[in-house]
C-alpha positions in Angstrom: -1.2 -30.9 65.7 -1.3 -33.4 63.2 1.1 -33.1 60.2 -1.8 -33.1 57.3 -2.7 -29.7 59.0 0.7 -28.6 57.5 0.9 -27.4 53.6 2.5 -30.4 51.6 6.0 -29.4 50.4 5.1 -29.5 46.9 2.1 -26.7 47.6 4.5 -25.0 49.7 7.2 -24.8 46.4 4.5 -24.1 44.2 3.3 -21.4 46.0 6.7 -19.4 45.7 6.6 -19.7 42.0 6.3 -16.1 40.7 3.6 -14.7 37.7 6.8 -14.5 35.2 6.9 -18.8 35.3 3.9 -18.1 32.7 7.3 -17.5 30.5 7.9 -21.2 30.5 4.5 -21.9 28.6 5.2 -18.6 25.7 8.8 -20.1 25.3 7.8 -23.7 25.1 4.5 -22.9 22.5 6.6 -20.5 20.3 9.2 -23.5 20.1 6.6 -26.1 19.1 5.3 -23.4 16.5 8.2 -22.9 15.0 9.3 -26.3 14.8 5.8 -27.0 13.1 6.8 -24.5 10.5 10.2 -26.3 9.7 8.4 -29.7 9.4 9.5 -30.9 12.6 6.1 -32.4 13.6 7.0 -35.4 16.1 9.3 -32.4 18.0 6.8 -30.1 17.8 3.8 -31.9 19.4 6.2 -33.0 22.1 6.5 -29.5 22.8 3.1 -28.6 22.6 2.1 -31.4 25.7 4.4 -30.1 27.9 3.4 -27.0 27.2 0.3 -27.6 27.7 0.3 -29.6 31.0 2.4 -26.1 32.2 -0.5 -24.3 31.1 -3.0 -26.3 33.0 -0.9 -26.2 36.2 -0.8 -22.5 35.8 -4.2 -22.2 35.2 -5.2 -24.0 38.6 -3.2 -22.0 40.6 -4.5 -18.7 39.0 -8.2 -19.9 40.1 -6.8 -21.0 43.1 -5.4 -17.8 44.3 -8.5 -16.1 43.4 -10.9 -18.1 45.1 -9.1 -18.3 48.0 -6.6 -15.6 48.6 -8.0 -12.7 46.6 -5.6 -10.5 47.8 -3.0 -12.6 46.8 -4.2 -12.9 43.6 -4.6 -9.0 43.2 -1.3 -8.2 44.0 0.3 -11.1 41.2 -1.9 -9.6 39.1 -0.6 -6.2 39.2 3.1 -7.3 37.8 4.3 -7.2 34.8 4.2 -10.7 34.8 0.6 -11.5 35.1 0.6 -11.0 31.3 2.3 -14.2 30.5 -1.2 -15.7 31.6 -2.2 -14.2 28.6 0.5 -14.3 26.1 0.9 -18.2 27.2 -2.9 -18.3 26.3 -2.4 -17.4 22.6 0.2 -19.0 21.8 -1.4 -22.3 22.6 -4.2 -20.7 20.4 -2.2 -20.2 17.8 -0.3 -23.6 18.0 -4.2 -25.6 18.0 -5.0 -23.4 15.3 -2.0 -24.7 13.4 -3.1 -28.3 14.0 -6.4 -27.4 12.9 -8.0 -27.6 16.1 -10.0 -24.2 15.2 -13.2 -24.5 17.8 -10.4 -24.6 20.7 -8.3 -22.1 19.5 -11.5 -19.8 19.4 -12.0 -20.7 23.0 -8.7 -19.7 23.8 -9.0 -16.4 22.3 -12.4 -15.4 23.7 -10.6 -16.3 27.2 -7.6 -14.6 26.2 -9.4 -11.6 25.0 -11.8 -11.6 28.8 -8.1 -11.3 30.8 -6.3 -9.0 28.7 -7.9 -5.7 29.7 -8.5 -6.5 33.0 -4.7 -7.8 33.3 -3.2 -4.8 31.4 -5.4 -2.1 33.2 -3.9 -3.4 36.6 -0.3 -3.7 35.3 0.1 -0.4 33.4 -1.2 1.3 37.0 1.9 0.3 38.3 4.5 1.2 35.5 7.8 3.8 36.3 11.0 4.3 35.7 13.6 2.0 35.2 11.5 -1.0 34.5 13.1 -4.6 33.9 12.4 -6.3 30.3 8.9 -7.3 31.7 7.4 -4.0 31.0 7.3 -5.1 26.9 5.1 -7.9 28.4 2.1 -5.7 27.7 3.4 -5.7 24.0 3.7 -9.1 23.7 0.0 -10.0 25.1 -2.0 -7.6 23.1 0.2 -8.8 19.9 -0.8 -12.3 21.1 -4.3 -11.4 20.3 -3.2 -9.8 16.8 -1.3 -13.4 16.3 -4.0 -15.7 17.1 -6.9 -13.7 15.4 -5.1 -13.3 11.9 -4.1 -17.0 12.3 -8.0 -18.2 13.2 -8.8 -15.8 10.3 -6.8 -17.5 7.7 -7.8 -21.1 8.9 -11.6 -20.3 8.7 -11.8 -17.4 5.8 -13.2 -15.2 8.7 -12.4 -11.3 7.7 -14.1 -9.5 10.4 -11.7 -11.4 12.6 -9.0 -10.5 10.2 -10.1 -6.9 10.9 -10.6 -7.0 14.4 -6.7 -8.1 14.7 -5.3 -5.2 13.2 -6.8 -3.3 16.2 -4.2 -5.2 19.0 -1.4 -5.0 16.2 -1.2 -1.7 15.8 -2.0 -0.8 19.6 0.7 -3.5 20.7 3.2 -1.2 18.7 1.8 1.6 21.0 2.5 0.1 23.9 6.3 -1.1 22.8 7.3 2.7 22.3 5.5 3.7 25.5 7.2 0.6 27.2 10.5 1.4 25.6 11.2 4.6 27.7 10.2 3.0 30.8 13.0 0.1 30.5 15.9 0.4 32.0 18.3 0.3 29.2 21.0 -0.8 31.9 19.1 -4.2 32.2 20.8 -5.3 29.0 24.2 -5.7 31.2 22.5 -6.6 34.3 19.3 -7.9 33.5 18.5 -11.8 34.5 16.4 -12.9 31.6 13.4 -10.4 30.7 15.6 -7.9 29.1 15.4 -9.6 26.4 11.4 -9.4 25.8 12.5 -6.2 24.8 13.5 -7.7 21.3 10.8 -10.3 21.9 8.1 -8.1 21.6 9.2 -6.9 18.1 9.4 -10.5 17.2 5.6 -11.1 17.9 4.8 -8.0 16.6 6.3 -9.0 13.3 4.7 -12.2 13.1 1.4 -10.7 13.8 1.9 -9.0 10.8 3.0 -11.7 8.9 -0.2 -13.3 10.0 -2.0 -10.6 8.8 -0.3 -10.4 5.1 -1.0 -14.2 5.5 -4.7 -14.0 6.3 -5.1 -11.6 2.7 -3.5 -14.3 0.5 -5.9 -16.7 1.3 -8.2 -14.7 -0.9 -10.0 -12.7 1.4 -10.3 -9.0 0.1 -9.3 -7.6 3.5 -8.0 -4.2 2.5 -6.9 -2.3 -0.6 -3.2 -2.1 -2.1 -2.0 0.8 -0.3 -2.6 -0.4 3.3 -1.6 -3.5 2.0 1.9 -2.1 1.3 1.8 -0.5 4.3 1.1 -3.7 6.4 4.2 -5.3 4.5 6.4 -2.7 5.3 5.9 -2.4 8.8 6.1 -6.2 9.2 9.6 -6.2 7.1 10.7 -3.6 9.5 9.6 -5.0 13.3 11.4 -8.0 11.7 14.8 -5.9 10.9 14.5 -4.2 14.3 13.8 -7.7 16.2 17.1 -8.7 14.8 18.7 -5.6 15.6 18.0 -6.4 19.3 18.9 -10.1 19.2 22.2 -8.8 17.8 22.5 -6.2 20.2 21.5 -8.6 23.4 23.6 -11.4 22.5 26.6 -9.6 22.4 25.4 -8.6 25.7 25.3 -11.8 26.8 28.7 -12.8 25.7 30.1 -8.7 27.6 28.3 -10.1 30.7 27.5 -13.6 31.2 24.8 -14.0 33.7 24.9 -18.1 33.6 23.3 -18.6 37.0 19.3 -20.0 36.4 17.1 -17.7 37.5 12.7 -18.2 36.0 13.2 -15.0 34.4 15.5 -17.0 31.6 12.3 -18.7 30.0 11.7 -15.0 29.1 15.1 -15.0 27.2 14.1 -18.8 25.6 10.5 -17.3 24.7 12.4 -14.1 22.2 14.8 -16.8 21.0 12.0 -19.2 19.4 9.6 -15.8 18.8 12.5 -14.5 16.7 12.6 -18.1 14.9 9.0 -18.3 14.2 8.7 -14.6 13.1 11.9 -15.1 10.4 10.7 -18.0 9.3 7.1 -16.4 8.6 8.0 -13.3 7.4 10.5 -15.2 4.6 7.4 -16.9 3.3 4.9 -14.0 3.2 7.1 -11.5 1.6 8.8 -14.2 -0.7 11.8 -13.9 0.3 13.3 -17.3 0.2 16.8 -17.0 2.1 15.3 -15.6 5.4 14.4 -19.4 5.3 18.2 -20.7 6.8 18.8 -18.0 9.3 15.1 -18.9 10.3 15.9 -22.6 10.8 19.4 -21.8 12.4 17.7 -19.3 14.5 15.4 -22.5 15.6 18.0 -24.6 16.9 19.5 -22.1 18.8 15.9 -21.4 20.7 15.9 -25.4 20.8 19.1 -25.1 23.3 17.9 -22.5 25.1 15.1 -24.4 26.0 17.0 -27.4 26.7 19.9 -25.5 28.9 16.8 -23.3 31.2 15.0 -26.4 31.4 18.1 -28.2 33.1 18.1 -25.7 34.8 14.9 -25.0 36.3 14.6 -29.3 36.5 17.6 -28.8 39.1 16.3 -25.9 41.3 12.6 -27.5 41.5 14.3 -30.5 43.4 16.3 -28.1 45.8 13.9 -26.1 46.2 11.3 -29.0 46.9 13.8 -30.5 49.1 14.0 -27.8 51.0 10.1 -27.2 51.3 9.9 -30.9 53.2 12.6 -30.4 55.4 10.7 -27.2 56.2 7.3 -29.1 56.4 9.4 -31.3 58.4 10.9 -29.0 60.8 7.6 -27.5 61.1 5.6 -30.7 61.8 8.4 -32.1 64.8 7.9 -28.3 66.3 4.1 -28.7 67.2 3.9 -32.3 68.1 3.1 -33.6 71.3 6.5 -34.4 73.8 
């Protein structure tokens, strides 16, 4: 047997890769959001290519696996994690949307849109007890819609789309409080990165509704006063409880370090920059000007999050690719001809 018969050692590593490495694409489009908000465009549009070549790879192998090994795919697509396909999908939305790229950020959100309750419906099947920080997942995708709706509404004076959002806003708060007594509260000391989506999911809850308030001062009569006042409220408080959480998991941290790389830490790095970009949005929409430097410092630290997992996971995809050609290796010396 020849060795092309044998699965290339990078196919073989990338096959291993889990659902939650969608993570890596949410944490590295929040960052390049939220360092387009503080002005920091040349940083930001760095970000948003990597991002996006992660996305594309991503993407491939989704079709992949379900064109070829559809039961495979099926049984990816029933964790928690599958969602990131659709959160990561947004957020690129979101970030084109930003740049004023409107046409493909609709795109992105009519794809978006087509996973979700197909994703969701097989996820939620599967929920218990005692689930990891991935559970809020299902919070952060549909408030992923809410995000890139209000923000496509604002950019093109669009209300019904305006409207339409506040339907996966206030459902993503749903599915937080339902999600929140199936975590394991324990996974704040023991957890290996997705606990903290449990914090993130506030965060991108809040800056849906700052999107929201956002979309309505653009001069679109969207609603009256009252649910106006209503809609800043509960934004100002997902915000206060976001922060509660990033207070509560970084002392966590610091209790119990866990410094050992594991994927799941691009689900810590995606709250970190969610937290920044919600702050910083939030500060502008209800006026209040000095959420502006904890926003900023908030940044920076998201920025060396990013920079300490990315070591991190640069290091393991050389072991682990190393080891996938000695295996290939191995594999091709067994079947050849003596």
């Amino acid at each position: 047997m020849s060795s092309a018969t044998h699965p290339s050692a990078l196919r073989t590593w990338w096959a291993q890769r889990p659902p939650a490495a969608g993570a890596a694409v949410m944490a590295t489009g929040i960052v390049s959001v939220a360092l387009h908000l503080t002005g920091r465009e040349i940083l930001s549009r760095t970000a948003l290519v990597l991002a996006c070549a992660a996305w594309l790879i991503l993407a491939a192998n989704f079709v992949y696996l379900l064109l070829a090994d559809r039961a495979q795919w099926v049984q990816r697509a029933g964790t928690p994690g599958a969602l990131t396909a659709v959160a990561a999908t947004t957020v690129l939305g979101t970030r084109f949307s930003l740049l004023g790229w409107s046409l493909l950020a609709a795109v992105l959100l009519v794809l978006a849109a087509l996973l979700w309750p197909w994703l969701l419906y097989l996820v939620v099947q599967r929920w218990g007890r005692g689930m990891p920080g991935a559970v809020f997942l299902s919070c952060v995708a549909t408030e992923g819609l809410a995000v890139l709706a209000a923000t496509l509404a604002a950019a093109t004076s669009t209300p019904w789309l305006a409207h339409a959002a506040l339907v996966p806003f206030w459902l993503g708060i749903v599915l937080y409080l339902i999600a929140l007594f199936r975590f394991d509260l324990r996974q704040v000391a023991r957890g290996s990165g997705d606990h903290w989506v449990a914090g993130g999911a506030l965060a991108i809850s809040a800056l849906a509704g700052a999107k929201l308030l956002a979309a309505a001062g653009t001069g679109m009569y969207l609603w009256n006063a009252d649910d106006q006042a209503v809609l800043h409220d509960v934004t100002v408080l997902l915000l206060t409880l976001d922060l509660a959480w990033y207070a509560v998991l970084l002392a966590a941290e610091i209790a119990w370090p866990r410094l050992r790389y594991d994927v799941r830490r691009w689900s810590t790095v995606f709250p970190l920059g969610m937290t920044a970009a919600a702050t910083l949005s939030v500060a502008v929409v209800v006026d209040v000007p000095w959420l502006d430097a904890p926003g900023r410092a908030l940044l920076w630290i998201a920025v060396a999050g990013w920079l300490a997992v990315a070591a991190g996971a640069v290091v393991q995809a050389r072991a682990g690719l190393r080891s996938a050609a000695e295996g290939s290796g191995a594999a091709v010396r067994s079947t050849a001809p003596r």
